[in-house]
GUNU-202502 format. One record per residue: residue in one letter; x, y, z of N, C-alpha, C in turn. Coordinates in steps of 0.02 Angstrom, whole numbers, padded with zeros to 5 digits, always signed. Layout:
BEGIN
aXYZXYZXYZ ...
! end
This chain:
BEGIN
x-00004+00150+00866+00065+00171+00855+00114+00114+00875 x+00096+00066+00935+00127+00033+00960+00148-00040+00902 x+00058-00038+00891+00081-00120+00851+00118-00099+00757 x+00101-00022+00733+00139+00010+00682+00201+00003+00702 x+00239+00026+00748+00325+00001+00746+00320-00070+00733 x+00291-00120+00798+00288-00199+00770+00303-00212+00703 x+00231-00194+00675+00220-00218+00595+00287-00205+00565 x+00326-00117+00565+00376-00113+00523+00439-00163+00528 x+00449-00169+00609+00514-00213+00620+00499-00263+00599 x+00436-00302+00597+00448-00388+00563+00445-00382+00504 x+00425-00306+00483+00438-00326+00385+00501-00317+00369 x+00543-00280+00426+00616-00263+00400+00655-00318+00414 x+00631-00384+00468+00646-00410+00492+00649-00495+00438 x+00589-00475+00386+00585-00541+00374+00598-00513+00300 x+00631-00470+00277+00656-00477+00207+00765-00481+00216 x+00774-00479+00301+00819-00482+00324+00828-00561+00330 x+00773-00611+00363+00776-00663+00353+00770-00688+00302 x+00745-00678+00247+00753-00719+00171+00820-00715+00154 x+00831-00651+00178+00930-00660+00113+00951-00689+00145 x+00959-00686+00219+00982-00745+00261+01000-00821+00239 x+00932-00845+00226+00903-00916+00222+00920-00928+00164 x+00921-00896+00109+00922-00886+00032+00985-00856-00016 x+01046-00831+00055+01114-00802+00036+01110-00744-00024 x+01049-00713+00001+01056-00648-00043+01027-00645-00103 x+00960-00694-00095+00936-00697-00184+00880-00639-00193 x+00883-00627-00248+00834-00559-00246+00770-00600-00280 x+00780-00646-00295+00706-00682-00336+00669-00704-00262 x+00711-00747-00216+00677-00760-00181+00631-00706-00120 x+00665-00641-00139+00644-00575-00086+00578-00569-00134 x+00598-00555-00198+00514-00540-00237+00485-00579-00234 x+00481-00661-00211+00409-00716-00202+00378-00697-00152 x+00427-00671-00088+00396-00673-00031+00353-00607-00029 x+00377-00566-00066+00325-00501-00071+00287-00503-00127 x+00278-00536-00151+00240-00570-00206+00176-00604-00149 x+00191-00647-00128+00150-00698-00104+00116-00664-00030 x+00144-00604-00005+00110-00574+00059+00045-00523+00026 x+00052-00504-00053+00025-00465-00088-00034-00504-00146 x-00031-00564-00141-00047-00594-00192-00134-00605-00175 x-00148-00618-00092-00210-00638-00078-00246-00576-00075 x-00228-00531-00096-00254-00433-00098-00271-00449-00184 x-00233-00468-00221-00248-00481-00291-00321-00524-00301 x-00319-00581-00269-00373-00661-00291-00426-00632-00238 x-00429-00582-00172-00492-00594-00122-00490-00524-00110 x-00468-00458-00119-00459-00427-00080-00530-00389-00101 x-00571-00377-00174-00636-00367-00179-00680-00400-00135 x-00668-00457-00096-00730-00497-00061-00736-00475-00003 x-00644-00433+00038-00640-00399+00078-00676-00327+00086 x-00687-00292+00048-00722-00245+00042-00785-00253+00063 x-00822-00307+00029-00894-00331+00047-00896-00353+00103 x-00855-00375+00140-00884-00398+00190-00872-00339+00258 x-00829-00288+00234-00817-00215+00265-00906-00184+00287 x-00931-00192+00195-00980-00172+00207-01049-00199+00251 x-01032-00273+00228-01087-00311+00277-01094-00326+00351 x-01043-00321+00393-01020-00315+00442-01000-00261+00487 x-01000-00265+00557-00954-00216+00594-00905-00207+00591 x-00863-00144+00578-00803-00149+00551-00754-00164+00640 x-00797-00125+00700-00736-00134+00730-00710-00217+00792 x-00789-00256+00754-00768-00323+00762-00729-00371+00721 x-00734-00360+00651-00689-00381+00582-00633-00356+00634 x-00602-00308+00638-00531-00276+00646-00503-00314+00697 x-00553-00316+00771-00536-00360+00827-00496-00428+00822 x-00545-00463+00774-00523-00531+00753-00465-00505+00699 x-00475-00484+00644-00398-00504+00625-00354-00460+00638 x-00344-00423+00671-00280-00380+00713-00273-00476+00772 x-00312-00508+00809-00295-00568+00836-00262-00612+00779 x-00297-00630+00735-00236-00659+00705-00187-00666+00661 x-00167-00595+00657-00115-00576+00630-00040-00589+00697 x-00050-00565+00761-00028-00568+00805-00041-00638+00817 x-00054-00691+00814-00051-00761+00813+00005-00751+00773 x+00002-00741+00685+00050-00777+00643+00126-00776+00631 x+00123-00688+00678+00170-00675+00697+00206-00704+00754 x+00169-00733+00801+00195-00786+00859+00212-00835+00839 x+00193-00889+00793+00191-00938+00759+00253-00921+00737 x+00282-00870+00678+00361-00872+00639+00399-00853+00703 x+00392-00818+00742+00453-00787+00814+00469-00873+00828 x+00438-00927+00870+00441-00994+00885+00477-01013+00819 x+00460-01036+00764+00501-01048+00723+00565-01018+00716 x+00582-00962+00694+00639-00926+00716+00680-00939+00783 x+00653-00939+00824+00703-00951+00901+00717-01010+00881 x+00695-01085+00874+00703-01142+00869+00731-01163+00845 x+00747-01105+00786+00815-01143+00728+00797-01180+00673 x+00717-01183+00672+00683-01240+00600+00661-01212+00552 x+00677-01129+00560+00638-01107+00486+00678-01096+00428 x+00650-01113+00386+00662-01108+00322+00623-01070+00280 x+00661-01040+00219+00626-00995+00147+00544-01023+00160 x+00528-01096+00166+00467-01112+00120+00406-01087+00187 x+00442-01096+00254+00388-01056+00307+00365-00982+00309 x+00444-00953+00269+00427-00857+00276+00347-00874+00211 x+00380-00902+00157+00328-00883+00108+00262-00918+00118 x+00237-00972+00164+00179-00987+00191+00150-00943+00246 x+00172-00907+00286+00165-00854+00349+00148-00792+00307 x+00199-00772+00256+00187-00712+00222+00110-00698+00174 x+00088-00776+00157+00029-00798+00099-00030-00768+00163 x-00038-00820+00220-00067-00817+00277-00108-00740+00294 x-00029-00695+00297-00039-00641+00318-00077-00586+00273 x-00062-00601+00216-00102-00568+00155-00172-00577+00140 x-00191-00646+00174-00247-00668+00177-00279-00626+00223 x-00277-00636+00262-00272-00571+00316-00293-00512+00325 x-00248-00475+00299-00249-00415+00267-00288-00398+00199 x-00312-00450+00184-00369-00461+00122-00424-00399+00166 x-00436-00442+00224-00515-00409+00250-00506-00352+00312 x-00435-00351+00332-00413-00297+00388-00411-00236+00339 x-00364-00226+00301-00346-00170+00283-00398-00111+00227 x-00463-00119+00218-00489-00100+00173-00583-00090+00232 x-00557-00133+00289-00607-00104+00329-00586-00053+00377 x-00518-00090+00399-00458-00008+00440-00482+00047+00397 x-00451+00059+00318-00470+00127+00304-00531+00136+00312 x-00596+00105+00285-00657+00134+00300-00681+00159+00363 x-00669+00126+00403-00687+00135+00483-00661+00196+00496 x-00597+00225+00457-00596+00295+00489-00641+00351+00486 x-00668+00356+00425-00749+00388+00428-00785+00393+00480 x-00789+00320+00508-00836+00321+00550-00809+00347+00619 x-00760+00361+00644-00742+00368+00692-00741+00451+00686 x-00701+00478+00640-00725+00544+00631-00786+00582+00586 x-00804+00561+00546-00855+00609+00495-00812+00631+00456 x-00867+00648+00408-00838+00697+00349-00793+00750+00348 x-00816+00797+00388-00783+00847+00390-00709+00855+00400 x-00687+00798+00449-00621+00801+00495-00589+00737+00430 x-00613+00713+00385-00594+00642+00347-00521+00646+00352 x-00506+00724+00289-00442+00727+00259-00394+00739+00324 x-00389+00762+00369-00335+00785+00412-00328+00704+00442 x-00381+00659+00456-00388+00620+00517-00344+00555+00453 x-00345+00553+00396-00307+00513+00374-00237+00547+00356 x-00233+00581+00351-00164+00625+00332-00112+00617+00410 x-00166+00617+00461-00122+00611+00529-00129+00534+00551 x-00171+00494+00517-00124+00427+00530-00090+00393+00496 x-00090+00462+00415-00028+00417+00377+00049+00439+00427 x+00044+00492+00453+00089+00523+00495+00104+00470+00546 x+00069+00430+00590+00088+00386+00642+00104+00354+00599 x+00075+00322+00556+00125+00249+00528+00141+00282+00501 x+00199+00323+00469+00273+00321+00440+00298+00356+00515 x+00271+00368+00571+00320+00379+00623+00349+00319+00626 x+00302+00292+00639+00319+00215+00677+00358+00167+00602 x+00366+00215+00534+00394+00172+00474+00468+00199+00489 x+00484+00256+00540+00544+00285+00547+00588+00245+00579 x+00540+00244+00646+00555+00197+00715+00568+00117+00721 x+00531+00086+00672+00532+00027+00670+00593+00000+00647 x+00595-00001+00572+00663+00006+00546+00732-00012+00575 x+00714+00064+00610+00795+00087+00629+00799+00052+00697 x+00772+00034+00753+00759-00026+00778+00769-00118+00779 x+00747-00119+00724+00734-00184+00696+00817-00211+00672 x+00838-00135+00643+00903-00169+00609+00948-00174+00681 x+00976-00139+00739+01009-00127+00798+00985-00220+00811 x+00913-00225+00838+00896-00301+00859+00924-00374+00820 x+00922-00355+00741+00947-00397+00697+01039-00410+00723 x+01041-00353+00736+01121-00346+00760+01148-00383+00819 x+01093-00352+00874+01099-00389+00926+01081-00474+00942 x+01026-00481+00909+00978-00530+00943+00942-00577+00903 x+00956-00551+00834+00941-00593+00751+00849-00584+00746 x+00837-00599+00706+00763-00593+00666+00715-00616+00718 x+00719-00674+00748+00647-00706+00802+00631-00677+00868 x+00671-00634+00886+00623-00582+00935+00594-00525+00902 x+00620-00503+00856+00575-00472+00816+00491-00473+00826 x+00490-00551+00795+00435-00570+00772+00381-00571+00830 x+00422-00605+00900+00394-00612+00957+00373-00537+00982 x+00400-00500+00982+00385-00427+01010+00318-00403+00951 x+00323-00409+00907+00268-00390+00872+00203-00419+00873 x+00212-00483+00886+00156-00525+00929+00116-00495+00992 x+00165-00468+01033+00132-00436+01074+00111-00356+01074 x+00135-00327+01010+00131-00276+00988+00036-00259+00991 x+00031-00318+00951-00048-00319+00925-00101-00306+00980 x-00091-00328+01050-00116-00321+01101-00149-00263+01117 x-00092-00192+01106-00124-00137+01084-00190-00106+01075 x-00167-00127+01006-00247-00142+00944-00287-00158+00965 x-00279-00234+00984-00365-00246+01007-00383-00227+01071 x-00341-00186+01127-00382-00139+01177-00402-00108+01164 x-00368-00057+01129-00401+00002+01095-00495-00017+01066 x-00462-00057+01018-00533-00064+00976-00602-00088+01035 x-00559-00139+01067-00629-00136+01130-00657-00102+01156 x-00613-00062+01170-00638+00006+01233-00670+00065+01204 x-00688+00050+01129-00727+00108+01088-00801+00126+01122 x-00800+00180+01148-00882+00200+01127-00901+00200+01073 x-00949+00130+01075-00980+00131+00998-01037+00205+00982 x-01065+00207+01044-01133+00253+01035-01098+00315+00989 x-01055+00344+01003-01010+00402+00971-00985+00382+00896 x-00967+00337+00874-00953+00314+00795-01021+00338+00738 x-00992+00356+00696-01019+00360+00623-01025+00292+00577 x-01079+00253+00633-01095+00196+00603-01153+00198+00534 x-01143+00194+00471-01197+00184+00426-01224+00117+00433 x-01295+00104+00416-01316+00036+00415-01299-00020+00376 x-01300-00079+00395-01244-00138+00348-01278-00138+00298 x-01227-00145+00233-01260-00162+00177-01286-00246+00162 x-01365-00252+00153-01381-00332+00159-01337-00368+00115 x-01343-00444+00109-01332-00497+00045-01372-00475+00006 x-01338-00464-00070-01374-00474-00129-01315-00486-00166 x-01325-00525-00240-01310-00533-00304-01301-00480-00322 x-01238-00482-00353-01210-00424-00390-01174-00362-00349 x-01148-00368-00288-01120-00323-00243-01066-00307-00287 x-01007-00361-00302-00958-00347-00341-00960-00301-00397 x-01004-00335-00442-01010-00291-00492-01048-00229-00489 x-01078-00213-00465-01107-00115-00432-01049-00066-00411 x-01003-00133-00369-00942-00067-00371-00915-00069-00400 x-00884-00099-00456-00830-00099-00523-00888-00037-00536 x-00934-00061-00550-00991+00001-00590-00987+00079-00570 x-00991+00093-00516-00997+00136-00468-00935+00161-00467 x-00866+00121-00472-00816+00192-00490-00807+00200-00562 x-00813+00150-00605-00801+00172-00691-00851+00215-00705 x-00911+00229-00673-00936+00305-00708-00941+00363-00650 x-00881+00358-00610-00869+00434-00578-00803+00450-00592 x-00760+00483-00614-00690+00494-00648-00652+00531-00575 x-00678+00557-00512-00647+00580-00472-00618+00530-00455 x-00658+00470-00447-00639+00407-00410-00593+00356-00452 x-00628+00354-00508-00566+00318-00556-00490+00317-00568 x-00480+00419-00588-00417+00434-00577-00369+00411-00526 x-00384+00454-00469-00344+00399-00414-00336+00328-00410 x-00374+00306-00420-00379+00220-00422-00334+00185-00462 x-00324+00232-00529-00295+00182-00587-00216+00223-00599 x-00206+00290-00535-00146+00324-00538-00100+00256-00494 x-00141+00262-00433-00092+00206-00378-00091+00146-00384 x-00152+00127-00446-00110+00057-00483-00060+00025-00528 x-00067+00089-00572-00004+00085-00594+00063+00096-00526 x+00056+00151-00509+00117+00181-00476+00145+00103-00434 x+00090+00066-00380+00093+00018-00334+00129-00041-00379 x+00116-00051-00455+00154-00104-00454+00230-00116-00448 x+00248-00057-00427+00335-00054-00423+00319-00024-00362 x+00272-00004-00323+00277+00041-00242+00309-00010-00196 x+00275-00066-00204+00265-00097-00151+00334-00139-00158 x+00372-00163-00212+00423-00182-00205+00493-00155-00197 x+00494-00071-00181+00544-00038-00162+00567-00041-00103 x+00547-00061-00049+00572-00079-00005+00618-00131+00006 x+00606-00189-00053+00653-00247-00043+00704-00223-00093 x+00688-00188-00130+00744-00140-00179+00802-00113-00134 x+00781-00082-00087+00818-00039-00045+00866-00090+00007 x+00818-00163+00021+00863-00185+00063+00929-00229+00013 x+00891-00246-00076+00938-00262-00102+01006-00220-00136 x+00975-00160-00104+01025-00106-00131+01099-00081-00070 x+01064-00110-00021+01100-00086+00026+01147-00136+00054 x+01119-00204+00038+01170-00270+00042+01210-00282+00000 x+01192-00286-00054+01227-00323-00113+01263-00254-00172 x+01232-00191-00160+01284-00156-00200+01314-00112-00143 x+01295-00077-00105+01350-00063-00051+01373-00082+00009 x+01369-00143+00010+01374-00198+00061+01387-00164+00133 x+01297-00140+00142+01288-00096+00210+01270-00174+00246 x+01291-00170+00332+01269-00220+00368+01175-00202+00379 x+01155-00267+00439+01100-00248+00470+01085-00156+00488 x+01118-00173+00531+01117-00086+00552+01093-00019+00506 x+01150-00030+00463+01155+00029+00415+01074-00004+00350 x+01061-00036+00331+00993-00070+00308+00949-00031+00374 x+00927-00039+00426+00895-00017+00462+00893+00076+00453 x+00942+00106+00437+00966+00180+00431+00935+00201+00367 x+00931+00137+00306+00901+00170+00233+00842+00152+00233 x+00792+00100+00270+00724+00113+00275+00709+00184+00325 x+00757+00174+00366+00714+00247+00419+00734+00311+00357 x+00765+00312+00329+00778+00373+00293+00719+00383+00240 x+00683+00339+00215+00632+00297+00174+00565+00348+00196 x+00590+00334+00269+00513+00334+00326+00503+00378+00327 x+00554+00422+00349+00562+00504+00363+00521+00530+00313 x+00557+00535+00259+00530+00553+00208+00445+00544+00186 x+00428+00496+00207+00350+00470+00213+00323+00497+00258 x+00337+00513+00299+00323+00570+00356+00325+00624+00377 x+00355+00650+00323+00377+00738+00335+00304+00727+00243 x+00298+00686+00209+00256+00701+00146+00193+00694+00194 x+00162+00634+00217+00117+00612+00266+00070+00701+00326 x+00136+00735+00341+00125+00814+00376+00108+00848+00298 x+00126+00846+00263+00116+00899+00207+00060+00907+00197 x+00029+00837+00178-00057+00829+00179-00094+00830+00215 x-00078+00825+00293-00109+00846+00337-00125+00928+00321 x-00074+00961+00295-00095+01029+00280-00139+01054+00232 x-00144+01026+00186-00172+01027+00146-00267+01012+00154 x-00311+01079+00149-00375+01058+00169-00391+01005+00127 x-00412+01017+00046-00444+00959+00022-00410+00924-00040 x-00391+00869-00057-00358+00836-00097-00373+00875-00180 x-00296+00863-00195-00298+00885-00255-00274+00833-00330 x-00299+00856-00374-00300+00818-00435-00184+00809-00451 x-00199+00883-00440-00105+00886-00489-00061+00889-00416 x-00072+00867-00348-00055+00850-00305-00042+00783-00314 x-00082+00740-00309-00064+00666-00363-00031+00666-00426 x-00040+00695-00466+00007+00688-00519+00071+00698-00516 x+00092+00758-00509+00157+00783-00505+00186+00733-00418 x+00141+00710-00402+00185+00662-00328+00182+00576-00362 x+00170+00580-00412+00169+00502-00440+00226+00522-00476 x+00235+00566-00519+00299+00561-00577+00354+00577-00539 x+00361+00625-00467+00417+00626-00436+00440+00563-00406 x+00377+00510-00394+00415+00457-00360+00463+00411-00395 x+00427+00386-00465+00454+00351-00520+00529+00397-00513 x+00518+00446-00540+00586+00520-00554+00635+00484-00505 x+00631+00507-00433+00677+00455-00379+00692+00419-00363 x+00646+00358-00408+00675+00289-00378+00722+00290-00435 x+00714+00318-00515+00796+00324-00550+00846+00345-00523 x+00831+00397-00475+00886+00439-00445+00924+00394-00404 x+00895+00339-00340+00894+00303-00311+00954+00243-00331 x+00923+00227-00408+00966+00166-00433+01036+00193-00479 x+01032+00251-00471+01099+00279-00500+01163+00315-00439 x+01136+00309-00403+01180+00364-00341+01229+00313-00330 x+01294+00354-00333+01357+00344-00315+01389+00306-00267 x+01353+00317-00214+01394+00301-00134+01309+00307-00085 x+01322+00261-00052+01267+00261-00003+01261+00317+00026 x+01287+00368+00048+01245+00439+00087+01187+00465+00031 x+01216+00471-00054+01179+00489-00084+01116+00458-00091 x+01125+00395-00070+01059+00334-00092+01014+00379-00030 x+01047+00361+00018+01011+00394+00093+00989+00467+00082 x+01015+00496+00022+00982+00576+00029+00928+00551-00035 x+00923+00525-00074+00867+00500-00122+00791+00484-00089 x+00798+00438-00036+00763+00409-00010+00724+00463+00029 x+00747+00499+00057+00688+00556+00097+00669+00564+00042 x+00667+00601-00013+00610+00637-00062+00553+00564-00099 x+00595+00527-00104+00562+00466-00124+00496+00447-00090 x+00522+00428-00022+00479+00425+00022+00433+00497+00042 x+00419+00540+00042+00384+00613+00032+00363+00588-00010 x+00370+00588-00095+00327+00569-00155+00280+00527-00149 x+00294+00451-00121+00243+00418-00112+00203+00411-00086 x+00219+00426+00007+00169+00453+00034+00101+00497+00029 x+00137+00552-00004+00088+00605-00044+00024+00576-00094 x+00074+00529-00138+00023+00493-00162-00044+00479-00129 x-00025+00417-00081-00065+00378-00080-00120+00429-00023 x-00080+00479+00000-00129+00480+00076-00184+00545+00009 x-00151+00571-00047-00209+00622-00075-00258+00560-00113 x-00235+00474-00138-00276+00464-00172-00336+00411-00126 x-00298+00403-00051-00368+00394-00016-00422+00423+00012 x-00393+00504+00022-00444+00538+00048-00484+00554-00022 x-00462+00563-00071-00519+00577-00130-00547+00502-00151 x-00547+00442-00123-00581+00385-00134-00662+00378-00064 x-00606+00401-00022-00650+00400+00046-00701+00461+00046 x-00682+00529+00035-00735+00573+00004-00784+00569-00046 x-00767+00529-00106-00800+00527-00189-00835+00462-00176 x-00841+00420-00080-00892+00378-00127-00929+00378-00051 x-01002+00349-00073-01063+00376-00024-01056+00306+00024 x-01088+00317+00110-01074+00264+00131-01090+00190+00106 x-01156+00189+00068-01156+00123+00064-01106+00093+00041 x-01066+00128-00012-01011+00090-00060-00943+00101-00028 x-00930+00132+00028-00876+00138+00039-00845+00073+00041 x-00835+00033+00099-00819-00037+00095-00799-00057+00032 x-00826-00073-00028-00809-00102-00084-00766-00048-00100 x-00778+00020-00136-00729+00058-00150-00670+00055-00137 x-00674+00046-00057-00603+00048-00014-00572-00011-00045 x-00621-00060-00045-00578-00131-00068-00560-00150-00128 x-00589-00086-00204-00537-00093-00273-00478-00024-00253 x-00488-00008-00221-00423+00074-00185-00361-00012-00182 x-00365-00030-00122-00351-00074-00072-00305-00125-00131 x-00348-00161-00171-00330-00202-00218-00282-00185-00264 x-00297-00126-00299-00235-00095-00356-00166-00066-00303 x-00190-00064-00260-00132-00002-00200-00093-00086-00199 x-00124-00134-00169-00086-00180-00142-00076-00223-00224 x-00139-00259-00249-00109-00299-00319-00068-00303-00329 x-00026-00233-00355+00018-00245-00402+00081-00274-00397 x+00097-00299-00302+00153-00297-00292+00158-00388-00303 x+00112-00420-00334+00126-00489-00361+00155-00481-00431 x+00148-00443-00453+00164-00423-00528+00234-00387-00529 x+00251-00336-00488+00278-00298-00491+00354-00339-00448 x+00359-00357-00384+00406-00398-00340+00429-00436-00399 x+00409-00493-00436+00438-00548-00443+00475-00521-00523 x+00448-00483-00571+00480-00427-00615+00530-00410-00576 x+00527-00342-00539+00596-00324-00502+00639-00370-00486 x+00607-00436-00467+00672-00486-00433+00710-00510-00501 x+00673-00533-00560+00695-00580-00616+00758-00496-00661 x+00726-00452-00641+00764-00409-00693+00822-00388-00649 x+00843-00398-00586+00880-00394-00552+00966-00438-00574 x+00908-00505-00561+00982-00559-00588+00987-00552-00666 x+00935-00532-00686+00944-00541-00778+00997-00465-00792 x+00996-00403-00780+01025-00352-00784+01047-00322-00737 x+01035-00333-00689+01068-00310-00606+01022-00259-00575 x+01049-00257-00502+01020-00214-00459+00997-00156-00494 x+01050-00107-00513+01036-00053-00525+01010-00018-00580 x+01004-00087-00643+00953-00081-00703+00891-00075-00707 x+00888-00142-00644+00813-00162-00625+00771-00096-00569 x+00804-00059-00549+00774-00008-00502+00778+00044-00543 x+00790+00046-00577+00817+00133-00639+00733+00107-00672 x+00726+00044-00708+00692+00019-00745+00616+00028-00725 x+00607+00003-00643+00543+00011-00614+00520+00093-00606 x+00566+00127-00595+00558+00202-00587+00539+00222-00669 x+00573+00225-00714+00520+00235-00779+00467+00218-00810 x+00461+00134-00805+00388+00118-00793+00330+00159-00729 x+00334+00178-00680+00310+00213-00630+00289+00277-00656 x+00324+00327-00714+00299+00369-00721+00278+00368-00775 x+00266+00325-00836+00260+00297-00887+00169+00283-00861 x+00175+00259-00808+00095+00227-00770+00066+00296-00758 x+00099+00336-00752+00046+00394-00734+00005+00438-00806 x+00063+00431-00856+00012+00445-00920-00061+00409-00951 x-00031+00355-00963-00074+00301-00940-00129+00283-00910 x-00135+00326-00845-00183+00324-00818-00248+00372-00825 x-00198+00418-00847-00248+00490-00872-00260+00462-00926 x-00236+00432-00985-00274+00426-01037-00328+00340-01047 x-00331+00325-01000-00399+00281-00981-00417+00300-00945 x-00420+00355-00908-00452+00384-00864-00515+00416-00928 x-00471+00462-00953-00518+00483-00997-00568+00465-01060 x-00550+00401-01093-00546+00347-01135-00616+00328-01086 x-00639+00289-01033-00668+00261-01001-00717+00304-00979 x-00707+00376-00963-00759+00424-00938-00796+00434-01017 x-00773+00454-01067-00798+00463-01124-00849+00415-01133 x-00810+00337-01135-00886+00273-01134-00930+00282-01097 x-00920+00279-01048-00970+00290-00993-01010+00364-01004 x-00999+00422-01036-01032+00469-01043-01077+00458-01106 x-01047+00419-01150-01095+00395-01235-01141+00352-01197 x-01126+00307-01176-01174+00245-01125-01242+00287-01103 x-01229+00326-01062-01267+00355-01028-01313+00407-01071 x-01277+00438-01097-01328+00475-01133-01384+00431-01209 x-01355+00366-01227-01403+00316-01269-01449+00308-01208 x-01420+00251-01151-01483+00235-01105-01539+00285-01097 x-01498+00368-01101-01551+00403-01072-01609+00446-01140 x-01578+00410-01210-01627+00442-01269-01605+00512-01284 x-01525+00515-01279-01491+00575-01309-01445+00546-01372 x-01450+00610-01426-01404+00602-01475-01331+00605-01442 x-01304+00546-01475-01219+00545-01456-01198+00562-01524 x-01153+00609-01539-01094+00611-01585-01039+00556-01591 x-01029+00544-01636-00977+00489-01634-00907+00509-01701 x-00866+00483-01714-00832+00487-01762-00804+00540-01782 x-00786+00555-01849-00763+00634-01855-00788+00683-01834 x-00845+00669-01835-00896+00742-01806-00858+00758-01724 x-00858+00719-01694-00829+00722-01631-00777+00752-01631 x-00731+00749-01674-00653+00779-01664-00694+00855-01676 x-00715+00846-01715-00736+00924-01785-00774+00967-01697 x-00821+00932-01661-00847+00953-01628-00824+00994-01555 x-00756+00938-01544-00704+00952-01508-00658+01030-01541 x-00649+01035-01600-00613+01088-01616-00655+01148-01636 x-00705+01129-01610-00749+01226-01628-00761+01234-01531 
! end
């Protein structure tokens, strides 16, 4: 919980320092979230594998350490007065690297700490701590920006991490739901591409929050470009429209905690409401309304993601979890190299509030989309299977004809 506030204040902290450094450019806010997202795109499958080949709660040890390094490293820069744009976006690359192999063994490891049974509540209640701490941080971060500017930030979050790796030390391992490592072999990668294109529980989700993620992940710098440059809110009040963000991610985050077992049109209808609000978002009048947008916004997405990890983390068996986690991991995070630097270019090309209306219809546009290669792809994979296995497949008109009796 401790190093979750951290994390939020230096992200609120360092899209606060780009406009800074950069006088408010929105291209340069989408590189840097481009480039913290980009090493989840090129490595974040290798991260998975090595989830699986390894102990997860020594992987975590080490890079929860040096993440809290890189974050020490920009605080020193910051106090000193020498940083510049081109250090956030080398620190930010760094950190993604990073988070290549942390974040996709974090989710797996929660299995192991609870079992099956307890899966869905035990992730539903730590999507709940982190958006507490997405509430807290924030609204924090912006007061400090006020007071004390961006590089204690960074320094406090440095020591944030400290936390983390007590915790993780002081585990009774004997008590964990350790499965046995999966060895080296050829072809790990490709078994799990394999392994979710012919199960459709697992697919759906996968290819809902990839679409949805390629505009998820860049709403946040939306919000801080929405709150500077069209209602020219200070630090402070920026700190007030992520916590409002959070809330909302946290009162959705409890919902699913309620909820026993993940549902199919629980994801759906929480993917098209999010797109739905971030239009709402880029059309509102006066900042209270932006600030009343943003709770449901934040509820929508949350919902998302916490129903489409517990049905990734349920729908796949231990050996594959690790990799699974790490194409979940990849589309959740990917898209925001694709998606940031779009939002930033359609920003200056048509403005703020074109470019956020714009990402919100593409967003729900991604959710049709997804059902219909969802289904498109289960169909191959069902003709596939039944040739390999020396069954007649129907093909062609007969198929429709076959479909309508």
């Amino acid at each position: 919980m401790i190093s979750n506030v951290g994390t939020w204040m230096q992200r609120t902290a360092q899209d606060w320092l780009v406009l800074d450094l950069t006088r408010g450019s929105g291209s340069a806010l989408g590189i840097t979230v481009a480039l913290q997202f980009l090493p989840v795109l090129l490595f974040g499958l290798w991260g998975g594998m090595i989830a699986d080949r390894y102990p997860k709660r020594r992987v975590l040890i080490v890079a929860q350490s040096l993440m809290g390094l890189l974050a020490l490293v920009m605080g020193v820069l910051v106090l000193s007065g020498t940083a510049q744009v081109w250090h956030v976006y080398v620190m930010a690359f760094l950190l993604g690297c990073v988070s290549c192999v942390e974040v996709p063994t974090r989710q797996s490891f929660v299995v192991e700490m609870v079992g099956r049974k307890d899966l869905p509540n035990a992730i539903a209640l730590n999507s709940s701590s982190f958006n507490l701490a997405r509430v807290v941080g924030p609204a924090v971060a912006g007061l400090l920006i006020h007071w004390l500017g961006t590089g204690p930030i960074y320094m406090l979050n440095a020591v944030s991490f400290a936390a983390v790796i007590a915790g993780l030390a002081m585990m009774r391992t004997a008590e964990l739901h350790t499965p046995e490592p999966v060895k080296r072999a050829k072809g790990q990668l490709r078994e799990g591409f394999r392994y979710v294109r012919r199960r459709p529980a697992l697919l759906l989700p996968i290819l809902v929050v990839g679409f949805m993620a390629i505009f998820m992940q860049s709403f946040s710098a939306s919000i801080a470009l929405m709150a500077r440059e069209v209602f020219k809110a200070g630090a402070s009040s920026f700190g007030i429209a992520s916590s409002a963000f959070a809330i909302g991610a946290l009162g959705g985050a409890l919902l699913a905690a309620r909820r026993v077992a993940p549902s199919r049109r629980f994801l759906l209808i929480g993917a098209i409401c999010f797109g739905t609000f971030q239009i709402a978002a880029a059309i509102a009048p006066a900042y209270p309304a932006f600030l009343a947008v943003l709770l449901p916004a934040g509820m929508a997405m949350i919902s998302v993601n916490t129903t489409a990890n517990t049905m990734v983390q349920l729908g796949a068996s231990p050996h594959m979890r690790g990799r699974v986690t790490g194409i979940y991991v990849l589309v959740l995070t990917g898209g925001a190299p694709i998606g940031a630097p779009l939002v930033g270019w359609l920003t200056e090309l048509i403005g703020i509030r074109a470019a956020v209306a714009t990402a919100g219809s593409l967003s729900v546009a991604g959710v049709g989309l997804a059902l219909l290669l969802t289904r498109l792809i289960a169909g191959k994979t069902e003709g596939e299977r039944k040739e390999s296995a020396g069954e007649p497949v129907v093909r062609g008109p007969a198929t429709a004809a076959e479909g309508a009796g």
